[in-house]
Steps between C-alpha positions, in 0.01 A plus 500: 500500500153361634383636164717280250469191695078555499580580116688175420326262686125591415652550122609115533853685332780258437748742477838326273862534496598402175802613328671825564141744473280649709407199761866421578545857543223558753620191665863692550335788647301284747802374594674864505229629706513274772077532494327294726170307326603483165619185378743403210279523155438108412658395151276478192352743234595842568264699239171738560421571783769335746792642290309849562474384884871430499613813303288681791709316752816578305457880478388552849674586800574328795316775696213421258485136509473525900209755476103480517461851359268442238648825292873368452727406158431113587152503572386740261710307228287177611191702486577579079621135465102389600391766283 
């Protein structure tokens, strides 16, 4: 968790709901999940790199989104996204 929240802040990411896509999915499994320190993705462009942030988010799980282990589906899919 510590990880994403270092990730989108220092990345200055505006992460976008917009549409039915990959942002306002992310922002369903935020909500889903219940996890504590992420916020809903703000509305806006959602191309590039956030909509790779958000499909991340999407495709996680909750157990995943709530961890700082480095080596799991979420972070490692972040990891890729920065290339």
């Amino acid at each position: 968790m510590k990880t994403i929240l270092g990730f989108l802040m220092l990345a200055g990411l505006s992460l976008s709901a917009c549409g039915n896509n990959a942002c306002d999915e992310a922002n369903d499994k935020i909500d889903e999940c219940k996890t504590e320190g992420y916020m809903k993705l703000d509305t806006g462009d959602c191309s590039g790199l956030k909509e790779c942030s958000a499909k991340c988010i999407k495709d996680a799980s909750c157990a995943d989104l709530s961890s700082d282990d480095p080596n799991n589906k979420y972070n490692i899919c972040v990891k890729a996204c920065l290339g």
